[in-house]
C-alpha positions in Angstrom: 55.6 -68.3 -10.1 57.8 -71.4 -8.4 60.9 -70.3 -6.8 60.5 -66.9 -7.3 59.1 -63.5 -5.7 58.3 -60.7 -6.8 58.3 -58.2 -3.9 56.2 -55.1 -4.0 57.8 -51.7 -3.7 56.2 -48.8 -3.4 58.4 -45.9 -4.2 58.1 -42.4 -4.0 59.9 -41.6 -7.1 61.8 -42.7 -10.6 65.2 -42.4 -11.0 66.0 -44.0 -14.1 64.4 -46.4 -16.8 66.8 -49.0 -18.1 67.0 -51.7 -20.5 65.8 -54.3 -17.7 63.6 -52.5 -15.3 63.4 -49.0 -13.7 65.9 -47.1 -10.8 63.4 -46.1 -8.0 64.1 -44.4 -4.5 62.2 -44.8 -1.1 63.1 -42.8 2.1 66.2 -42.6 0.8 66.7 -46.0 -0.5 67.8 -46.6 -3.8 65.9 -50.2 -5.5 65.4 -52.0 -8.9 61.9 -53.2 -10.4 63.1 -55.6 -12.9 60.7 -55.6 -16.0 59.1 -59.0 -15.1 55.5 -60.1 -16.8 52.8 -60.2 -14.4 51.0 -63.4 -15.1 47.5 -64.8 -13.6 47.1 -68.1 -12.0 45.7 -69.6 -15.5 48.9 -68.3 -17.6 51.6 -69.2 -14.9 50.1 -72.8 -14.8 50.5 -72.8 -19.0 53.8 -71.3 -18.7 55.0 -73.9 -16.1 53.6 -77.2 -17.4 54.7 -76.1 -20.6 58.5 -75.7 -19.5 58.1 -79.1 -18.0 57.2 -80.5 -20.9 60.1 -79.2 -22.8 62.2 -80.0 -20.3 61.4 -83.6 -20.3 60.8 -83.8 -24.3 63.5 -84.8 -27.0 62.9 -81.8 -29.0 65.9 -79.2 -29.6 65.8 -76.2 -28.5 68.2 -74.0 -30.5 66.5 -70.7 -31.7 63.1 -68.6 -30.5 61.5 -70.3 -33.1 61.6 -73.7 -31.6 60.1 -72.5 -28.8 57.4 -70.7 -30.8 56.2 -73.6 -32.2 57.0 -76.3 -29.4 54.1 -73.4 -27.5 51.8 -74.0 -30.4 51.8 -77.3 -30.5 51.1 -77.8 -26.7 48.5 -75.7 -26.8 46.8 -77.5 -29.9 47.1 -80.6 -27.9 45.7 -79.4 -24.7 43.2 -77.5 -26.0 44.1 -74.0 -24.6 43.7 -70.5 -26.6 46.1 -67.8 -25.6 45.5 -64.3 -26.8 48.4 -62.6 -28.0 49.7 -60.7 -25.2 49.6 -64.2 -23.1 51.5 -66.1 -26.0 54.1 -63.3 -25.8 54.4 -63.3 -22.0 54.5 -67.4 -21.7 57.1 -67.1 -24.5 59.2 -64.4 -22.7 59.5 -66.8 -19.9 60.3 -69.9 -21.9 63.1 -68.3 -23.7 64.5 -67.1 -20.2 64.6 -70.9 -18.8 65.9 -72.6 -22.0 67.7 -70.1 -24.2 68.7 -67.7 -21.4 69.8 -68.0 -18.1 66.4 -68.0 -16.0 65.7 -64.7 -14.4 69.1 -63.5 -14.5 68.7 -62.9 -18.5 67.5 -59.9 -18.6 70.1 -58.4 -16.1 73.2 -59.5 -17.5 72.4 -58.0 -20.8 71.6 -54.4 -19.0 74.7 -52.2 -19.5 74.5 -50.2 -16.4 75.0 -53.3 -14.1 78.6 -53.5 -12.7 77.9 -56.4 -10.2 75.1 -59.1 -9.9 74.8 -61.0 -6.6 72.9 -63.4 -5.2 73.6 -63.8 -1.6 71.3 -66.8 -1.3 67.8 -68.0 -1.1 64.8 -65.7 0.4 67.2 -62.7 -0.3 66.3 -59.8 -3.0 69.3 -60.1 -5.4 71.4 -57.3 -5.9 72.7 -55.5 -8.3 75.3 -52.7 -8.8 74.5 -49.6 -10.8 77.6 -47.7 -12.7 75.6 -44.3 -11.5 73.6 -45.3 -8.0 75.5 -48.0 -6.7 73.9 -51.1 -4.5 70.7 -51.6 -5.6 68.0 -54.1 -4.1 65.9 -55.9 -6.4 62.4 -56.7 -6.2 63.4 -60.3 -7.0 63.8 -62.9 -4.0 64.7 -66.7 -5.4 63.0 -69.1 -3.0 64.8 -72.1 -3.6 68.3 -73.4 -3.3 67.8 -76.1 -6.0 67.2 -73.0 -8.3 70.2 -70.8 -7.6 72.2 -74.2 -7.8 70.7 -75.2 -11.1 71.1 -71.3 -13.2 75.1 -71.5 -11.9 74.9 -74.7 -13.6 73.5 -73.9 -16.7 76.0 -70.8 -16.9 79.1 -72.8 -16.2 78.0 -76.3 -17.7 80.2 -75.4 -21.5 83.2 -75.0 -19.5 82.7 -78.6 -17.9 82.1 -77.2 -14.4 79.4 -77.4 -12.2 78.9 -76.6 -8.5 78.5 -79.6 -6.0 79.0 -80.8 -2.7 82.8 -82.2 -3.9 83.2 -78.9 -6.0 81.4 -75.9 -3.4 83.4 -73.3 -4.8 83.8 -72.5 -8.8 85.0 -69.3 -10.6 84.4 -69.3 -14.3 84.8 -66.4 -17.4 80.9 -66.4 -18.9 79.8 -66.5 -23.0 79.4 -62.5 -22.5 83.1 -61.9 -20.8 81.2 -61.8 -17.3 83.1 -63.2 -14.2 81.4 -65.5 -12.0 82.1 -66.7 -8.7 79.6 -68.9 -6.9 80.0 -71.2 -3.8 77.8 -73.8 -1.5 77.7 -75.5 1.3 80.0 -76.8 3.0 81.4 -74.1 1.8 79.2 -71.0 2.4 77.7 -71.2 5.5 75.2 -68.8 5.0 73.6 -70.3 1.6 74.4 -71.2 -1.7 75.6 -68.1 -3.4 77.2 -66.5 -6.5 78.5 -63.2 -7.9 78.9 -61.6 -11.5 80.8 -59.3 -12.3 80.5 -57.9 -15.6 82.7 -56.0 -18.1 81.6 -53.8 -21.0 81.6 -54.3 -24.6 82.2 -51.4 -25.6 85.8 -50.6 -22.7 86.2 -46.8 -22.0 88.8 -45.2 -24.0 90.8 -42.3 -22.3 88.6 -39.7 -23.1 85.9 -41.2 -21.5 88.0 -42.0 -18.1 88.4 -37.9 -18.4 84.7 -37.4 -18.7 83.9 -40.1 -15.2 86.2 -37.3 -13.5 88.3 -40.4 -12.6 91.9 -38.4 -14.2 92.7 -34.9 -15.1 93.2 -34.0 -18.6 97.0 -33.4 -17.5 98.0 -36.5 -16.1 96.5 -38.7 -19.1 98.6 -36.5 -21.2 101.6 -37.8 -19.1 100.2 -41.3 -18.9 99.9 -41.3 -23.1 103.7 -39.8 -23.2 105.0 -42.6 -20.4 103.1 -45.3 -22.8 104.4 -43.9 -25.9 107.9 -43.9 -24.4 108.0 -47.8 -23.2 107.5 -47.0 -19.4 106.2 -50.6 -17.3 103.2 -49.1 -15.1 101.3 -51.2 -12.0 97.9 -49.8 -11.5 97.0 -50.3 -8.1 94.1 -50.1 -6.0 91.3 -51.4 -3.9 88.4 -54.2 -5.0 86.2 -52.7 -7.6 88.2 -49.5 -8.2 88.2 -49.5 -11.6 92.0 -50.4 -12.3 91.5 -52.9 -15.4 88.8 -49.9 -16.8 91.7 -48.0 -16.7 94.2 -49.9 -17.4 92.2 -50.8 -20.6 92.1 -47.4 -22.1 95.6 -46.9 -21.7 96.4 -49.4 -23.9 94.6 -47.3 -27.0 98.6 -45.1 -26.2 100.1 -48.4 -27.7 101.7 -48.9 -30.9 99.7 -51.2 -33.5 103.0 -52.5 -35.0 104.1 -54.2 -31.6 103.2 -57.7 -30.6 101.7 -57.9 -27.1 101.5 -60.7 -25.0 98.6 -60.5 -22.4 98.5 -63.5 -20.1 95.2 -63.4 -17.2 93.1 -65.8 -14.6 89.7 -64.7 -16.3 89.6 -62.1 -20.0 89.3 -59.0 -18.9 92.1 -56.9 -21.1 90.7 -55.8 -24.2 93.0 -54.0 -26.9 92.7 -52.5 -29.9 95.6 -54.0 -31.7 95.5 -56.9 -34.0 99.3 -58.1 -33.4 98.2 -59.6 -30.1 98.5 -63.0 -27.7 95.8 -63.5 -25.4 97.0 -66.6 -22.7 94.9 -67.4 -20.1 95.2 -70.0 -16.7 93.5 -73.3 -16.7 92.5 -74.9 -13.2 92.2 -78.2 -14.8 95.5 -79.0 -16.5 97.9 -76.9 -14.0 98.2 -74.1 -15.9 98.8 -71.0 -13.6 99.6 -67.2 -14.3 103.5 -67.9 -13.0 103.7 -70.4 -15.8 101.9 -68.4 -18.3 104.4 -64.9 -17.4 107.3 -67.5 -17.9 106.0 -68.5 -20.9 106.5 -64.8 -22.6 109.9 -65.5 -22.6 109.8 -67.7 -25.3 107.3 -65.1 -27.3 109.4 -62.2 -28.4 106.7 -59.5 -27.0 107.3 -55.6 -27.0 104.7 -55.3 -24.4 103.4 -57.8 -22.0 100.5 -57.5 -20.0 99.0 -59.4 -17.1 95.2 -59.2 -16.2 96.3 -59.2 -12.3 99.3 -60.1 -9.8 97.6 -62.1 -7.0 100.5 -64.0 -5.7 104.2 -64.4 -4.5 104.9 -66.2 -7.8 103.5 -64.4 -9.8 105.0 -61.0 -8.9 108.3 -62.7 -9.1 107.7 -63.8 -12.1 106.6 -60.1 -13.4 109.5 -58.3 -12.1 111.4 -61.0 -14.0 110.7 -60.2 -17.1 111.7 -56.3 -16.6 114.8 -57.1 -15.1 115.1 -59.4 -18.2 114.4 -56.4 -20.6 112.5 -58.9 -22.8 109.7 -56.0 -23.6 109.4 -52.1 -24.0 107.1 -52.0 -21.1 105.1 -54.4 -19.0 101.6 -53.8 -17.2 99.5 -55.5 -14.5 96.9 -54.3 -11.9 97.6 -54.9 -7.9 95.9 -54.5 -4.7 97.3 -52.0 -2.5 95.7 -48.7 -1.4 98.7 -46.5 -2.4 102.4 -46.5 -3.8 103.7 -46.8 -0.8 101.6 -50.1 0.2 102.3 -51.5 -3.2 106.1 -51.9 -2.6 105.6 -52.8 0.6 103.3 -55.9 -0.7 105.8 -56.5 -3.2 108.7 -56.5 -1.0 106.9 -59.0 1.4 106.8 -61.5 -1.6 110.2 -61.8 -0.7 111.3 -59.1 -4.3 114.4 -57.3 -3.6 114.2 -53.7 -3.2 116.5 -52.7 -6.0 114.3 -55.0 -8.7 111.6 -52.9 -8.2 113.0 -50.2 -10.2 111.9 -52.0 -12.7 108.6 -50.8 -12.6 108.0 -47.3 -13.6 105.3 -45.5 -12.3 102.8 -46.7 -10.2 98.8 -45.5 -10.3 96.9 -45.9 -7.5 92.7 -45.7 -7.7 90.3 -46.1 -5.1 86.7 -45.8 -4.6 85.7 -42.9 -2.2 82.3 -43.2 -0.9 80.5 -40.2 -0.9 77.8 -39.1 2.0 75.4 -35.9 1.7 71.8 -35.2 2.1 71.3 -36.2 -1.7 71.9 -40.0 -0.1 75.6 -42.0 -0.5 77.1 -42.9 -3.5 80.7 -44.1 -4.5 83.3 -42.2 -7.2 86.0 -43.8 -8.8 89.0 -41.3 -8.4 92.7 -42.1 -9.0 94.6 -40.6 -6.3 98.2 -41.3 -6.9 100.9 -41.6 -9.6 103.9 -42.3 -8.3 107.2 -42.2 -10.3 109.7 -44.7 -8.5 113.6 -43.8 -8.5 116.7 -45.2 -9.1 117.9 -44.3 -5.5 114.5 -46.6 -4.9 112.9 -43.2 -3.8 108.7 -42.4 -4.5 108.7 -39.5 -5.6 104.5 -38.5 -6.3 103.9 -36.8 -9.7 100.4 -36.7 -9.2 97.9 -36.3 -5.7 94.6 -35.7 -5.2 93.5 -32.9 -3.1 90.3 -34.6 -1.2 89.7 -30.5 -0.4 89.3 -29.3 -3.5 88.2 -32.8 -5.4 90.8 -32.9 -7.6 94.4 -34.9 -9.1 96.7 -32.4 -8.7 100.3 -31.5 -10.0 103.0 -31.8 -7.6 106.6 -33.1 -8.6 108.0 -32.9 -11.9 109.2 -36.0 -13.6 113.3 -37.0 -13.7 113.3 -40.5 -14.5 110.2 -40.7 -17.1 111.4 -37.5 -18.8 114.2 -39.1 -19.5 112.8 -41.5 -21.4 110.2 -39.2 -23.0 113.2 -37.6 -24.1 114.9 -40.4 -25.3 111.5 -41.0 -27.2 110.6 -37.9 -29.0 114.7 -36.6 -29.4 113.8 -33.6 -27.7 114.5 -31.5 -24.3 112.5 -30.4 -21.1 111.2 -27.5 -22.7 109.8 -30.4 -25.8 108.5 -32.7 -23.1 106.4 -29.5 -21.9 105.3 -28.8 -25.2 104.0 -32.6 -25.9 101.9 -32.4 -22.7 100.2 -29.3 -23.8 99.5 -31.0 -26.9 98.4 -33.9 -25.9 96.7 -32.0 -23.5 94.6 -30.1 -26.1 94.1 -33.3 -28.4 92.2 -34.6 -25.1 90.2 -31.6 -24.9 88.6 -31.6 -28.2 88.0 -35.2 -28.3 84.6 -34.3 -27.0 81.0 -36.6 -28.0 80.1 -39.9 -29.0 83.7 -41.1 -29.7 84.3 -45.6 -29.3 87.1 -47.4 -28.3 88.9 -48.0 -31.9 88.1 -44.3 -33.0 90.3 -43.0 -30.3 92.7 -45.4 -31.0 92.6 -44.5 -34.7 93.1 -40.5 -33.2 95.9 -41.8 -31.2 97.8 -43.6 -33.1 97.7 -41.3 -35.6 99.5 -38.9 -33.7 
């Protein structure tokens, strides 16, 4: 087919079938067949001339059925008789390039896909699996025109589109996916984009237990410090997993309060109907500082922003704790551990003292993992961090890299305090509440989705 290839791999076994293709492994390599119909000369020809036509026709293309019958109709008119399993793989095709989005359909409806790049033309695009990590396709796109013209299609509704005077676009797909693509002059090594996608269906606390990314313990301390109007940073590297996480703790929050979120591209998802979602806009000026500013005026309980990227916008985050406008405020950070994440903070010019604003800090990394079953990467979180009024870190939580686990280390002043405050009870209640929590965790066990834990937890 034009500007594509599909490379032969011949692997020595199968890891996985998925909805798109199949998980293989050679010498140690792990790859991706994508499920893509093998076509002769005669029915890549149909298929092609076919899409040219439609391209190039006045007929609307709205639903598979249009395409159905624009195929039938060519066909009558050129004479050609398909048998069924040719009409069905000519129509596969058609419905990528018109309906979809070309040969990256497929992939951005699989659900095990975390990441899909392509790093340019003449270069297998790659994809990254929740379970075996990078994966190289058996899909190379042989022309730059190509790549340029699916980011189009992809960002086109949003009135983008990625040129020589615009060589660098971010945009927030139909599905919720990020995308990020750039050109020359740019990218010097090739036109190139990246998708990151988000699930449907966001992991609720249980299922951040069952990943082994948190102990049961600690999430019974996280639901108490949510319950109990504590503001939490979640912190950690590129791809960590800190908006997964911070997601599911939001399933700890009241449905009777009014949250604000405010975010670059949607990524918060929350269970609760009394809700403001706000997000920046590039093209009018709108930026996350004005957006955080803009809760003052809103009356939240709980605001919420996606990420903290900048100087301003960290200012602006502290401010509203120091303005006690809500019960808590949340937000995800780079840094690689408490300690980092003050620093950062601090070297946006935030006074030390204003930092107290901020509760607890969770930090969560990806640790790559090396043994003779190959590499692969876990999503661990390795700190919780309880900051002090003396400005102090004082670490609640570690993880022992020995034994492979979050471990127990201080106890709590300035959370129990508030737990306290919470519940009307004493350290020997707060003790008590963990347990339980700790045992409602443990017996939320099976299928279970993202509002039926909510409805568990709020419920309490």
């Amino acid at each position: 087919m034009k500007d594509y290839v599909l490379a032969q791999i011949n692997y020595s076994k199968k890891l996985k079938d998925c909805y798109s293709g199949q998980v293989v492994t050679k010498k140690g390599e792990n790859f991706f067949i994508i499920d893509f119909p093998e076509m002769n000369e005669r029915e890549t020809r149909i298929f092609e001339n076919t899409l040219d036509d439609l391209r190039y026709s006045k007929t609307r293309i709205k639903k598979k059925a249009d395409i159905y019958f624009f195929l039938k109709n060519y066909c009558i008119e050129n004479n050609i008789l398909l048998r069924k399993d040719q009409r069905e793989k000519v129509l596969l095709l058609l419905e990528w390039e018109t309906l979809g989005d070309s040969i990256l359909t497929s992939l951005l409806e699989e659900p095990d896909f975390e990441e899909i790049i392509i790093n340019g033309r003449d270069k297998p695009i790659m994809l990254y699996h929740n379970i075996f990590g990078w994966l190289k396709s058996n899909i190379y796109i042989t022309s730059d025109q190509k790549i340029k013209t699916i980011i189009n299609k992809m960002v086109s509704s949003f009135g983008k589109q990625l040129s020589f005077h615009t060589p660098i676009i971010n945009a927030t797909l139909k599905n919720g996916s990020r995308l990020n693509a750039s050109m020359d002059p740019i990218a010097f090594s090739g036109i190139n984009a990246t998708i990151r996608k988000f699930k449907e269906n966001p992991f609720h606390p249980v299922d951040i237990i069952n990943t082994k990314t948190i102990s049961k313990e600690a999430m019974a301390f996280l639901w108490l410090a949510m319950k109990s109007s504590c503001s939490i940073l979640v912190c950690g590297n590129t791809g960590s997993g800190k908006t997964t996480t911070l997601n599911s703790l939001f399933c700890f929050l009241p449905k009777n309060e009014r949250i604000v979120v405010v975010e670059e591209t949607p990524e918060i998802v929350l269970p609760q109907e009394h809700k403001i979602k706000l997000n920046t806009s590039e093209q009018i000026g709108i930026d996350l500082n004005i957006l955080i500013e803009n809760t003052f005026r809103m009356r939240p309980d709980r605001v919420i922003v996606g990420e903290i990227r900048s100087e301003k916008e960290a200012r602006a985050f502290v401010n509203t704790m120091l303005a006690g406008q809500a019960r808590g405020s949340y937000a995800t950070f780079h840094a690689e551990s408490s300690f980092e994440a003050l620093q950062r903070m601090q070297s946006f010019g935030i006074e030390k003292n204003s930092l107290t604003t901020i509760d607890l800090i969770v930090v969560q990394k990806r640790i790559n993992k090396i043994n003779k079953n190959g590499q692969r990467e876990e999503r661990k979180i390795v700190e919780i961090c309880e900051i002090g009024r003396d400005n102090s870190l004082e670490k609640l939580f570690d993880y022992n890299y020995e034994e492979e686990k979050l471990v127990r280390k201080e106890k709590s002043k300035r959370v129990f305090e508030k737990i306290k405050r919470t519940y009307s009870c004493n350290e020997k209640g707060v003790q008590k509440l963990l347990k339980e929590k700790e045992g409602v965790l443990e017996n939320l066990k099976g299928e279970l989705s993202f509002s039926e834990f909510y409805g568990i937890a709020e419920g309490e």
